[in-house]
Backbone bond lengths (Angstrom), bond angles and torsions (degrees), N, CA, C in turn:
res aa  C-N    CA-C-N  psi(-1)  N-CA   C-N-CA  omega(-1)  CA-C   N-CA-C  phi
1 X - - - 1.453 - - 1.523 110.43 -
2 X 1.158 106.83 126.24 1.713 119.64 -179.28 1.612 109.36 17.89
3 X 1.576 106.69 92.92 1.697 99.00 171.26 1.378 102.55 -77.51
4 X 1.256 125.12 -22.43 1.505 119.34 -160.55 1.355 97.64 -132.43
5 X 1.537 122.04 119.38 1.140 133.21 175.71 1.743 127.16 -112.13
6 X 1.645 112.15 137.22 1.404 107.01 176.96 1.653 125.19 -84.18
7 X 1.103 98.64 27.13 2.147 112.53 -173.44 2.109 66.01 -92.40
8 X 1.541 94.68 127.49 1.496 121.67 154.01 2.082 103.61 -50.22
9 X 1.034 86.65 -72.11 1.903 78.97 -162.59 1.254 99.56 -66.97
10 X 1.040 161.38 33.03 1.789 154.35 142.30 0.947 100.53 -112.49
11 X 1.293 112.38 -178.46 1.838 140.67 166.80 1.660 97.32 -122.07
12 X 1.407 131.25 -61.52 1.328 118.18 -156.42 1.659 120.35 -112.86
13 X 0.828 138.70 173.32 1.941 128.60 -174.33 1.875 77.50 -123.53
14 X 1.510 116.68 150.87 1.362 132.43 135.10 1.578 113.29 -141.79
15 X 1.260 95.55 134.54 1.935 105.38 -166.74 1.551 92.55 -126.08
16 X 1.420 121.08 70.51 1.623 116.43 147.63 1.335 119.81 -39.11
17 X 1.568 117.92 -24.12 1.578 120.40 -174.37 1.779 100.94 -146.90
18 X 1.097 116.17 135.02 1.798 120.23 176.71 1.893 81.96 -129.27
19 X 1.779 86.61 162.09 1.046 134.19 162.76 1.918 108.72 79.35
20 X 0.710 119.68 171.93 1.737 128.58 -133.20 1.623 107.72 -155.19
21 X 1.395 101.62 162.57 1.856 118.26 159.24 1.503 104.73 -130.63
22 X 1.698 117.71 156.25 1.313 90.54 146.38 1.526 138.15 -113.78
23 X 1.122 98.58 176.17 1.841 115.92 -172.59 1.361 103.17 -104.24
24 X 0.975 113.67 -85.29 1.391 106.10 179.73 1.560 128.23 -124.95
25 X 1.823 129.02 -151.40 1.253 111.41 -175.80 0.946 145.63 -110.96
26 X 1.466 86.78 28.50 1.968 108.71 141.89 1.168 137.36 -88.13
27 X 1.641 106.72 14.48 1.587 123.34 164.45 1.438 117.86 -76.32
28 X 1.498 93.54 -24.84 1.720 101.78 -145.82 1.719 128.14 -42.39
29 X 1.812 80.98 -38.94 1.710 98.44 178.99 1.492 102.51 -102.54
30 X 1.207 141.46 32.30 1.399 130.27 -153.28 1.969 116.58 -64.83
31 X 1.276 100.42 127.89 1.353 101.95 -159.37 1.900 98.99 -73.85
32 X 1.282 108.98 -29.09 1.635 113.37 -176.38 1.211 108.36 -60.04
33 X 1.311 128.19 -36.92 1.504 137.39 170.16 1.217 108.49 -51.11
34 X 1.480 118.38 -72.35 1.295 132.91 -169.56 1.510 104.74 -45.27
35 X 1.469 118.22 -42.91 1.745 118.40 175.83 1.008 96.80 -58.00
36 X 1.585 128.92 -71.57 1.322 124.19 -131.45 1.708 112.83 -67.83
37 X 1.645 94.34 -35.03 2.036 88.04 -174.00 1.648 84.99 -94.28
38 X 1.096 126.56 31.82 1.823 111.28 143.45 1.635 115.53 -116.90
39 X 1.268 127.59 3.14 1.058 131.61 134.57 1.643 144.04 -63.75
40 X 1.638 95.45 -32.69 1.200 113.46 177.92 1.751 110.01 -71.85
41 X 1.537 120.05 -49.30 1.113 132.64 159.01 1.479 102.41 -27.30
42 X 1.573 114.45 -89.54 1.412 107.61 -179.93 0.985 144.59 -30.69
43 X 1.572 116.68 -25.12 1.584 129.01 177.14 1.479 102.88 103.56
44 X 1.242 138.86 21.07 1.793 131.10 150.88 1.569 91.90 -33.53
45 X 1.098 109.25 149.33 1.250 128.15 141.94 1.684 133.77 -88.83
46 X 1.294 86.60 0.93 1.606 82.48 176.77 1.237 108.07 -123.15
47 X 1.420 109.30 5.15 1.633 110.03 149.51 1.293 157.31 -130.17
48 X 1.648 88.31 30.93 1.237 138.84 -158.02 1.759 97.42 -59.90
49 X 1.407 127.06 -20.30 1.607 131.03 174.72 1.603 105.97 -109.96
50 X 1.549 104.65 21.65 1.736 112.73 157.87 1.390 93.99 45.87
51 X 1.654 118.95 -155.17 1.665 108.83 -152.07 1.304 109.61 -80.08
52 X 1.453 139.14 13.48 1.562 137.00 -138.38 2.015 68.32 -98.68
53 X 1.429 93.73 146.50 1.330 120.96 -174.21 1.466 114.53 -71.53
54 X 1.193 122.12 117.83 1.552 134.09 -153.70 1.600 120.92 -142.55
55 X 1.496 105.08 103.44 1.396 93.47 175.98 1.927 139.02 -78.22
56 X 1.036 109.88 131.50 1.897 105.54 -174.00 1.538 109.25 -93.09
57 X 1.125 109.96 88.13 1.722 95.23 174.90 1.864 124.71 -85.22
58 X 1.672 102.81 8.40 1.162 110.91 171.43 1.358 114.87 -71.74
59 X 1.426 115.48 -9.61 1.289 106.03 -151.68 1.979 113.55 -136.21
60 X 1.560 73.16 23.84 1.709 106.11 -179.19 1.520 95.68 -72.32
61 X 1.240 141.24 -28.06 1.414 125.91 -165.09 1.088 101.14 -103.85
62 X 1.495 133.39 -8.17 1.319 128.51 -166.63 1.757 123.14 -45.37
63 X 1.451 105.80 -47.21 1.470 105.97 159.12 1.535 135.82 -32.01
64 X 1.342 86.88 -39.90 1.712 89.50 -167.84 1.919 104.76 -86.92
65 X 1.161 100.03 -18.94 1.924 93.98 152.80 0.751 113.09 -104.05
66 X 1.664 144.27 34.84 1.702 113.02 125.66 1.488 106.66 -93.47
67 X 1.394 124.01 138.19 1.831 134.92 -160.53 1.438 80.02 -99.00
68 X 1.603 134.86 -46.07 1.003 110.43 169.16 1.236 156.64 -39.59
69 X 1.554 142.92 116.93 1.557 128.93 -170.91 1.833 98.76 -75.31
70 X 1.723 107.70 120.32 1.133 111.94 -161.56 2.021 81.84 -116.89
71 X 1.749 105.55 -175.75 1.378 124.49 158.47 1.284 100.78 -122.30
72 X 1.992 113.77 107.66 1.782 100.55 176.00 1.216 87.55 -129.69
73 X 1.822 81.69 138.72 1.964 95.15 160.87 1.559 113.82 -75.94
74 X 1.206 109.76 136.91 1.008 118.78 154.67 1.494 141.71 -69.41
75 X 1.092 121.41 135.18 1.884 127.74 -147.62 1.775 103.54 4.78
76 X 1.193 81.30 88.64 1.794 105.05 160.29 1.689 105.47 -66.51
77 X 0.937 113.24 -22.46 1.453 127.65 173.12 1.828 130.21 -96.95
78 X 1.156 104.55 31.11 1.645 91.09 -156.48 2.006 92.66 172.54
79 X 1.253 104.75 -176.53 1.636 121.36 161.35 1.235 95.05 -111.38
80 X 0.969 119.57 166.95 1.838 117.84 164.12 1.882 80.89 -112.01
81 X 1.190 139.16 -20.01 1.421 127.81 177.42 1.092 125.28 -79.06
82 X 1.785 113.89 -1.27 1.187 105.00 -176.30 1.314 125.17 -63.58
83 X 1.616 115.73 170.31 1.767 106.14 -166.07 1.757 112.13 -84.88
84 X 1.356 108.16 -2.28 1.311 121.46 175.30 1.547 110.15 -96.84
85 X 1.396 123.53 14.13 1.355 117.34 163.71 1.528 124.15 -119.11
86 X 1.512 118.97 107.29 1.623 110.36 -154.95 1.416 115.82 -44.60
87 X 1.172 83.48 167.37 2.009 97.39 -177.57 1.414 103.10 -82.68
88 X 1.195 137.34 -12.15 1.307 128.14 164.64 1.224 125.54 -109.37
89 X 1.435 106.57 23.62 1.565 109.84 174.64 1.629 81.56 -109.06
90 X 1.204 124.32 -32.37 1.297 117.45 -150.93 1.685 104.41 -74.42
91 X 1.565 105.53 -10.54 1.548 124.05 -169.19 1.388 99.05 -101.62
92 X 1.387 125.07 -25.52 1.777 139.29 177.43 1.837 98.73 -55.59
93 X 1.788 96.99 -47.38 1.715 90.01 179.69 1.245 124.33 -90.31
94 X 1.103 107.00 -36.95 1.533 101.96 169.15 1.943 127.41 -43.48
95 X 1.700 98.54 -29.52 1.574 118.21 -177.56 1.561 90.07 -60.56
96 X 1.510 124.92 -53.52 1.045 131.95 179.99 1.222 149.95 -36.09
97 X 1.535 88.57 -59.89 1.690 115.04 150.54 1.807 119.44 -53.11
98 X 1.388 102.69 -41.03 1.636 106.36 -145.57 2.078 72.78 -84.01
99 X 1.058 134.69 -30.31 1.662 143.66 -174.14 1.996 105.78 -65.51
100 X 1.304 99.58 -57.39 1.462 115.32 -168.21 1.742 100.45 -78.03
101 X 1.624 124.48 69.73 1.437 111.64 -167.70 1.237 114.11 -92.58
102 X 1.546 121.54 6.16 1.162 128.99 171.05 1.543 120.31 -77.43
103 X 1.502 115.27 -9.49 1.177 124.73 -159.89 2.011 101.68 -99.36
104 X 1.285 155.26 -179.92 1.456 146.16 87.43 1.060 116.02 -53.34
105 X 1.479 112.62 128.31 1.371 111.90 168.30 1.766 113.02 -104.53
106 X 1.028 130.47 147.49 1.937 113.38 -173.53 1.665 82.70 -137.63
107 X 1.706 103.66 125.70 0.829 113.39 -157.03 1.734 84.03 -107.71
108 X 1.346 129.58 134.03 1.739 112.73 171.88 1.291 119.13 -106.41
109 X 1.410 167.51 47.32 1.440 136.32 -172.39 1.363 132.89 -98.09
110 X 1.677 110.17 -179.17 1.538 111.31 -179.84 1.563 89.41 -112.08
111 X 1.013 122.77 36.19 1.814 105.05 165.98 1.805 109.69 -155.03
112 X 1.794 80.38 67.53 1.951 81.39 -168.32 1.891 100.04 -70.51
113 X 1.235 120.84 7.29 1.509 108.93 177.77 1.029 106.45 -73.48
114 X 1.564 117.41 -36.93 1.829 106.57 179.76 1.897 108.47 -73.70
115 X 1.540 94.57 -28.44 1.680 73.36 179.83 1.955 118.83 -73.55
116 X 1.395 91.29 -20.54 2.141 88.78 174.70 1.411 100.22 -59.11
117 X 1.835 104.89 -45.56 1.465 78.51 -151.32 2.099 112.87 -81.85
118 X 0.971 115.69 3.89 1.341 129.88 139.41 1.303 128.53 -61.67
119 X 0.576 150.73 -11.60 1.894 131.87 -138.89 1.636 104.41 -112.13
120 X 1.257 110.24 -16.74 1.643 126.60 165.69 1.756 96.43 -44.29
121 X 1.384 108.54 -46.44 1.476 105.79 -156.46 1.919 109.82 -109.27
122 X 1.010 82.27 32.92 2.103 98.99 -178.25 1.298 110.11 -155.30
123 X 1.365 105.42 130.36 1.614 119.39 -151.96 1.635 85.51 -105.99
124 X 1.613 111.77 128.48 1.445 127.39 179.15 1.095 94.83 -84.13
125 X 1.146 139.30 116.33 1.654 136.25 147.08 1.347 106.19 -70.75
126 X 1.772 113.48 155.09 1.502 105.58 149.48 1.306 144.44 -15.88
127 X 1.554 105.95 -57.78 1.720 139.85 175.77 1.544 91.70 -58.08
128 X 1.083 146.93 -11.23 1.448 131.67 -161.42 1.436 106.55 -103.76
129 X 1.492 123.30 86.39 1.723 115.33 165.22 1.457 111.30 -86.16
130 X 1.310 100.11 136.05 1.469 113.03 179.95 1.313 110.71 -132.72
131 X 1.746 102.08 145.65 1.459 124.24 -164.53 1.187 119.60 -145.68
132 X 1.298 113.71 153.20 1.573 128.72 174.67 1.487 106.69 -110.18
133 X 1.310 114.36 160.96 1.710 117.54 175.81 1.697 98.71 -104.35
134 X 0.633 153.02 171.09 1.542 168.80 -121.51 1.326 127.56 133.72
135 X 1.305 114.72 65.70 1.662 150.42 177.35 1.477 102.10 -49.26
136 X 1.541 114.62 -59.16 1.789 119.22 -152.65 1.104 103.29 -149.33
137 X 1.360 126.38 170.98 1.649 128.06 142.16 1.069 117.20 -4.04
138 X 1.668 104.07 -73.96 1.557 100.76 -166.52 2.109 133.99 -65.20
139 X 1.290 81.94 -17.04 1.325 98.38 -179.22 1.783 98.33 -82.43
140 X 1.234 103.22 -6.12 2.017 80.29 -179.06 1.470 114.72 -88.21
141 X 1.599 119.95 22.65 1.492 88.48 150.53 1.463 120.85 -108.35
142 X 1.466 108.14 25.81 1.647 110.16 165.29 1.663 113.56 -59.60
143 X 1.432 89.30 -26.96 1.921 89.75 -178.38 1.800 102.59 -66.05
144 X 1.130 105.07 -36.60 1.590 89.92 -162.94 1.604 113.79 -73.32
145 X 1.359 105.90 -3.84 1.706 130.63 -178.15 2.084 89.04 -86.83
146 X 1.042 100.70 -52.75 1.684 99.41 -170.15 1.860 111.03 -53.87
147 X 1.548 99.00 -36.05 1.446 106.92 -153.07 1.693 83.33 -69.91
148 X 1.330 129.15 -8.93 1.387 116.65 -170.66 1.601 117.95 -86.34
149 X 1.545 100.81 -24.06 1.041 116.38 -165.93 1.527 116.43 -58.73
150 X 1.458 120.71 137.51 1.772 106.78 -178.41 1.562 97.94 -77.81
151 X 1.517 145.86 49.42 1.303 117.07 178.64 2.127 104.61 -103.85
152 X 1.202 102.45 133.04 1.885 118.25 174.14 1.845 88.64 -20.84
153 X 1.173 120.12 -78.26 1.450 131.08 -159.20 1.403 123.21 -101.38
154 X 1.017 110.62 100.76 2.039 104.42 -169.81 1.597 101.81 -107.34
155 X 1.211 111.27 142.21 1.370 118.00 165.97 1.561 114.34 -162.92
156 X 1.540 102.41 161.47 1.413 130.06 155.00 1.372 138.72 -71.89
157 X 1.500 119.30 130.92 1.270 122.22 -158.31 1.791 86.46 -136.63
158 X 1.494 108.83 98.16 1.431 111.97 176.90 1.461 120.90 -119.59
159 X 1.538 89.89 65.45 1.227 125.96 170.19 1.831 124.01 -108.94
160 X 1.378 125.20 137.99 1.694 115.64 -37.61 1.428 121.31 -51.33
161 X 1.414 104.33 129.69 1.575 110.63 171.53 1.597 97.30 -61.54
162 X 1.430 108.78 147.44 1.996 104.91 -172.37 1.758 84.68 -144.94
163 X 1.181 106.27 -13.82 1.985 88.84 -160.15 2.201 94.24 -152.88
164 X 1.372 111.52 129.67 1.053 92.40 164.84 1.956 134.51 -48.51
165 X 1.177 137.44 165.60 1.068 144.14 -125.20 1.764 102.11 -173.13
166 X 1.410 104.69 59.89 1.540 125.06 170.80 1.775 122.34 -66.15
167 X 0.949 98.98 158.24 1.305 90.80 179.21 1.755 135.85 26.74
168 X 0.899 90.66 59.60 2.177 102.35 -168.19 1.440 85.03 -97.76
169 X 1.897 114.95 126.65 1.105 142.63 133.84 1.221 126.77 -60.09
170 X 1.166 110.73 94.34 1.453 138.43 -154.15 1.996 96.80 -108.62
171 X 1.458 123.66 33.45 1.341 113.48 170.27 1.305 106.28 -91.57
172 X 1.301 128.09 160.34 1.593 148.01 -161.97 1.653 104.28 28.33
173 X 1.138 123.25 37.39 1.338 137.19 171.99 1.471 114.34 -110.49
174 X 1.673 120.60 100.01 0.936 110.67 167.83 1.382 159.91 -95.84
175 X 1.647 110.91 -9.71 1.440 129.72 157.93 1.225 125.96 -133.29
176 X 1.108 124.05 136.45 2.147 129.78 -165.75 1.619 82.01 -122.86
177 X 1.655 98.38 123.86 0.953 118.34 151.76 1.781 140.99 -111.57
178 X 1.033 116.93 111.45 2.115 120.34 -145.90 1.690 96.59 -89.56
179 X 1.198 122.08 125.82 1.396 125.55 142.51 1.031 139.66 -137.68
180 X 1.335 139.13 129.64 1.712 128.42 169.67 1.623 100.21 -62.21
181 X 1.269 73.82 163.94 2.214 103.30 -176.11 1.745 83.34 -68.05
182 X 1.678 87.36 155.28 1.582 100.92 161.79 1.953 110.91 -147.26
183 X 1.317 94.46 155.62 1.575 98.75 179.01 1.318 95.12 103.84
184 X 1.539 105.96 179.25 1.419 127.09 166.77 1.802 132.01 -28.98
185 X 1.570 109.99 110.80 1.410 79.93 -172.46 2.038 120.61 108.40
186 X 1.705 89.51 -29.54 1.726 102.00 -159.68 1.709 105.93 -43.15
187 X 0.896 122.98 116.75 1.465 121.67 157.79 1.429 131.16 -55.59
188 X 1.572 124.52 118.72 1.352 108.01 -167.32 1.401 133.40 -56.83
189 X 1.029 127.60 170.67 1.580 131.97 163.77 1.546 109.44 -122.90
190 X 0.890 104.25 141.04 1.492 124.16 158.88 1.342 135.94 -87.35
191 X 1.951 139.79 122.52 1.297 132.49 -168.34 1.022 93.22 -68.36
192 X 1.432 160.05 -82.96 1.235 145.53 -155.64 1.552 123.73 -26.16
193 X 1.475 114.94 -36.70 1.192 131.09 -167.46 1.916 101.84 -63.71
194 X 1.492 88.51 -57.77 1.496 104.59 -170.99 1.639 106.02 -82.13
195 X 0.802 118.67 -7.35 2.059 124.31 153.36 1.203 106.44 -69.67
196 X 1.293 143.52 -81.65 1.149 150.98 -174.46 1.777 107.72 -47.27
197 X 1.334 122.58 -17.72 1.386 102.56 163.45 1.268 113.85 -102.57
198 X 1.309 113.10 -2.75 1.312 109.08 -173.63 1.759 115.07 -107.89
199 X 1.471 103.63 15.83 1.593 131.26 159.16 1.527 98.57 -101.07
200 X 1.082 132.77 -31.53 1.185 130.98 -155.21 1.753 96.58 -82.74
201 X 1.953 110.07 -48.90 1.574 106.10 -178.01 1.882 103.32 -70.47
202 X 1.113 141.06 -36.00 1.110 155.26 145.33 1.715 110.49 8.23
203 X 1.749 82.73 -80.18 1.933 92.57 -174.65 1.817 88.67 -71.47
204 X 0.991 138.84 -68.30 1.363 123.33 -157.85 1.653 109.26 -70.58
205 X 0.895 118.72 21.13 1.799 116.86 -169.06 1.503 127.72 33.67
206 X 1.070 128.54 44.89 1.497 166.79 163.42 2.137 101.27 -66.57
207 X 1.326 92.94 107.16 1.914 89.08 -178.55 1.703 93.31 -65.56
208 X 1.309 107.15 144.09 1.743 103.82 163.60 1.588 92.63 -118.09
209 X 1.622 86.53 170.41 1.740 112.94 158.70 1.656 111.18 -177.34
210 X 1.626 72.67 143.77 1.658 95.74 -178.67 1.062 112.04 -87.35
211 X 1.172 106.22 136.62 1.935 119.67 171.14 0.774 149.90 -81.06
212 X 1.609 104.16 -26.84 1.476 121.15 -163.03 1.546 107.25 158.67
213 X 1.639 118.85 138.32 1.630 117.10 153.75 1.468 117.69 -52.91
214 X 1.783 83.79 -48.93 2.239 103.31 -168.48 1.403 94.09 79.92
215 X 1.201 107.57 -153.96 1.246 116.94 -154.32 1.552 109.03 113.35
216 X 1.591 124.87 166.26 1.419 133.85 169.88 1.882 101.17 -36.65
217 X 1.573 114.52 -60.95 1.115 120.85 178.98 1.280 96.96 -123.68
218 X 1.169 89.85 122.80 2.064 104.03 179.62 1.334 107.59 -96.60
219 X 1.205 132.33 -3.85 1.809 124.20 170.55 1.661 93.40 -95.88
220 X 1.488 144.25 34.25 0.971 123.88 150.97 1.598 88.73 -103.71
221 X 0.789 144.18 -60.81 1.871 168.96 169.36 1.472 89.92 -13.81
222 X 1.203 138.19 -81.19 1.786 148.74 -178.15 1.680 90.10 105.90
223 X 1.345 70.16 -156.56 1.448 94.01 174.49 2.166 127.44 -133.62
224 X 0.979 94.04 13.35 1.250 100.57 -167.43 1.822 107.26 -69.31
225 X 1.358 106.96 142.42 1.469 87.21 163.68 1.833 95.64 -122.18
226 X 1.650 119.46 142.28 0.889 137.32 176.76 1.680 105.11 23.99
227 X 1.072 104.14 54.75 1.516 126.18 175.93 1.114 128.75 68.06
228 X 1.170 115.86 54.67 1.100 120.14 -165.92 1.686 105.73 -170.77
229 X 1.550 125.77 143.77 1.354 118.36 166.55 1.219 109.92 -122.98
230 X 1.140 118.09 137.16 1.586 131.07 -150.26 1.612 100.98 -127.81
231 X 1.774 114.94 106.76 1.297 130.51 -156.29 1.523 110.16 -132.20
232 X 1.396 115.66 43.94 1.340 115.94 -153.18 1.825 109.35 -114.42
233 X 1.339 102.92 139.00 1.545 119.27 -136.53 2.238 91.30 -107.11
234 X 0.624 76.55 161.75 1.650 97.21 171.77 1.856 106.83 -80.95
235 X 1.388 106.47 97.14 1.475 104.09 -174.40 1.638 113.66 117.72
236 X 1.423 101.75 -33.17 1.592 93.68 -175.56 1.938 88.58 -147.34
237 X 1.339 119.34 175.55 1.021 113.78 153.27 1.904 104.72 -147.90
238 X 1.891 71.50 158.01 1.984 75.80 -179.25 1.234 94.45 -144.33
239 X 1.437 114.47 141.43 1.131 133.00 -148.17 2.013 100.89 -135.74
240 X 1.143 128.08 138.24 1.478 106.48 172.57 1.311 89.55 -151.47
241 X 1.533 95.86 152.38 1.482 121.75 -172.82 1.484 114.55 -88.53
């Protein structure tokens, strides 16, 4: 499953589990959906039950054949928290992760309550970045669910940005990542929006990076903000003009 991925902040996709519900309204346009029942159409076989939530245990070892030290998100396709994915599969990957230490793993979801109230029973390795999405207002008290979490690296993924994003307590938080929606449908964003958080990681020393304008087609859009693309990592930052 996807060794080589086009999400800017990773290198690789692994989807032990695809397909999804939604939560909230940063589902609305969800681009993983949109793949998955156009794969299913085509005849994939591995997505032959379109987005309905599905576990792959073939594809639990996949880590350990790439020799390469990669950055993969984990189910680019899916939550791995969703409540339809067992609690001991959900401990099957983590064994995986915490095994494969050559790898980053960036773990993303919108339902860090199921991961607190787990996490007693899943061993954070180093390799383990973990994240919340943070769309709007309403989604910012997933952070205060994250700040609990035992993982080395916690961050924000406030993608699609839909609503400015004031005052974010950004303690034991270490990378915010900003994007507008893309594809069909994309809801706009505003530069101001994505300035103001990116003053916000600034004063608290929080690495940021931008993702994307988006838009219908987001490779006309780029990524620059006021000249500049801002690609800055947890540990180091890189910045280009």
């Amino acid at each position: 499953m996807a060794l080589n991925s086009s999400i800017e902040w990773t290198e690789a996709s692994w989807n032990p589990v695809t397909g999804c519900t939604k939560i909230s309204a940063g589902c609305q346009n969800c681009y993983a959906e949109r793949l998955a029942n156009r794969l299913k159409i085509i005849g994939i076989p591995r997505y032959r039950n379109g987005f309905k939530v599905t576990v792959h245990e073939d594809v639990l070892d996949y880590p350990f054949k790439w020799k390469k030290p990669r950055m993969i998100f984990v189910n680019s396709m899916s939550d791995l928290f969703h409540e339809e994915v067992p609690e001991e599969f959900i401990i099957r990957v983590f064994n995986v992760m915490n095994l494969a230490t050559h790898h980053t793993f960036q773990v993303l979801t919108k339902r860090p309550e199921r991961a607190l109230k787990i996490a007693g029973r899943l061993k954070w390795t180093e390799n383990i970045w973990f994240g919340v999405t943070v769309e709007n207002f309403q989604a910012k008290d997933r952070i205060k669910i994250l700040q609990e979490i035992p993982a080395k690296i916690r961050f924000l993924s406030c993608e699609p940005l839909l609503e400015p994003l004031y005052e974010l307590n950004l303690s034991g938080i270490h990378w915010v990542i900003v994007g507008g929606e893309s594809g069909p449908g994309a809801r706009p964003i505003e530069a101001d929006w994505v300035r103001d958080i990116l003053r916000q990681c600034q004063k608290q020393n929080v690495p940021f990076f931008f993702k994307q304008w988006g838009g219908k087609y987001k490779s006309k859009n780029g990524r620059l903000l006021d000249g500049k693309i801002w690609s800055q990592y947890p540990g180091f930052a890189m910045v280009s003009v």
